[in-house]
N, C-alpha and C positions, 0 to 999 in steps of 0.2 A: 436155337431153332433145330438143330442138327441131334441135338441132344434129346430132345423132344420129340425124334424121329420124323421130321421133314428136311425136303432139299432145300434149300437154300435157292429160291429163284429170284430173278433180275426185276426189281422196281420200277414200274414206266417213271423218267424222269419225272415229270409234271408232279403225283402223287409224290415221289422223296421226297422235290423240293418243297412242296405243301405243306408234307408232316414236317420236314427240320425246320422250316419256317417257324412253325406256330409251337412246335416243341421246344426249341430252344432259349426261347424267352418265359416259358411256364415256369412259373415258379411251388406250386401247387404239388403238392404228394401225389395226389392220387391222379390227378392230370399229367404228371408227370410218366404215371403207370400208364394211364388211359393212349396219348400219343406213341408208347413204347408199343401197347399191343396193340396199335394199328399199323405201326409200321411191320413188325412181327409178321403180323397175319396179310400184309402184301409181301413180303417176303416169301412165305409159303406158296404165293400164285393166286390169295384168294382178291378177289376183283374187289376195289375201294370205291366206291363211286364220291366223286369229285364234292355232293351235295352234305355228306358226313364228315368233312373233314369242316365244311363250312359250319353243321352245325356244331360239332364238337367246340368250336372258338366259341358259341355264344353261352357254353356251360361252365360251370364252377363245380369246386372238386365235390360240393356238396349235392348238386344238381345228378351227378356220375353214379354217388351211389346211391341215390334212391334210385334211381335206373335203372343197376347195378343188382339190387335189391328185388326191385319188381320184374326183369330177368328172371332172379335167381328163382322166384314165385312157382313161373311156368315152369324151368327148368325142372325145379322139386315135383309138381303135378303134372308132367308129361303132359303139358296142354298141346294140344294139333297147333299148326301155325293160323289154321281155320279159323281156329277161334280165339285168336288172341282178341280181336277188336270184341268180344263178348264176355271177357274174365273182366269183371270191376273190382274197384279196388276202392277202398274208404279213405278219404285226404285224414281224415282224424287219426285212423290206424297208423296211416303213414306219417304223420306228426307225431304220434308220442314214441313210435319204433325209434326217431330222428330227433327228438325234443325240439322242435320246432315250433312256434309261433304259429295260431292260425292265421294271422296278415302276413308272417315269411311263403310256409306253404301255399297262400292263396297263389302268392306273386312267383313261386315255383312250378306250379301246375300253370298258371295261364302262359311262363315262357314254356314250359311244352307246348302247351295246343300251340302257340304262335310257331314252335317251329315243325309241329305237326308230330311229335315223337307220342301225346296224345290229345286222346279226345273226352266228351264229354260221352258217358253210355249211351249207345243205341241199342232201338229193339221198339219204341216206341210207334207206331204207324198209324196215318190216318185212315182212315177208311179206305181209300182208293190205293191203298199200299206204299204210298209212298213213308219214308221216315223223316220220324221227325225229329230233330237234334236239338235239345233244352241243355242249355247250356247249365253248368252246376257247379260248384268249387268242391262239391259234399261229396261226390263220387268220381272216378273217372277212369279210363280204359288205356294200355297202349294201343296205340294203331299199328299195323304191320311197318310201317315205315318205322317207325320207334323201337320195334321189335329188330328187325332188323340190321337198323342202326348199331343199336348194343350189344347184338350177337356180333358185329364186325368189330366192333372196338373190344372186344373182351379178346382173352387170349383162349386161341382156338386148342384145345387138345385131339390127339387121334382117338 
């Protein structure tokens, strides 16, 4: 951390105990990166919130880098944070980048939505403005919760 040009600050108990809990029995590479740079990035001072730590338990290291991946997306296209819930992304693309299975990936994108990192594309509206959300396995969006999920777990540089 120090090396990477930040201080070194104190961990709310709650948040250590959380990450060494669930890091310590991970057996997983890239899970094992992923609770590294969450502890990391509370070390620096940046704020964890208590709901990432719980979702981070229900993912697999497979789960991390397509995350990791569709992150990396925006990152490359300077997307606004505006509009992350409006960048779609095609399950197929993200299958053959991943050689995944369309019945793996289905059951990958649905524990998203269920933990809300994404959703199915909006923009569709009925007449009286309201939107309408069609649920799809074919397409789909991160949500700003999802977005910023993975920006906290990733390691932060200056």
């Amino acid at each position: 951390i120090s090396k990477a040009g930040f201080t070194v600050k104190e961990v709310p108990l709650k948040t250590l105990y959380s990450i060494f809990q669930n890091a310590e029995i991970e057996d997983d590479p890239t899970l094992q990166d992923t609770w590294g740079n969450l502890l990391a990035n509370a070390a620096t001072g940046m704020s964890i919130k208590a709901t990432y730590i719980g979702v981070l338990k229900e993912l697999s290291g497979a789960d991390v880098s397509i995350l990791d991946f569709l992150y990396g997306e925006f990152i490359k296209g300077n997307v606004s944070i505006v509009d992350v819930p409006r960048a779609v992304f095609s399950a197929q693309e993200v299958g053959k980048r991943f050689n995944l299975a369309a019945g793996d990936l289905s059951l990958i994108i649905e524990n998203f939505n269920r933990l809300r990192i994404c959703q199915p594309p909006s923009g569709d509206k009925l007449p009286d403005g309201r939107a309408v959300a069609t649920f799809s396995l074919d397409t789909f969006s991160m949500t700003l919760f999802g977005f910023d999920f993975v920006k906290t777990c990733s390691w932060q540089t200056k």
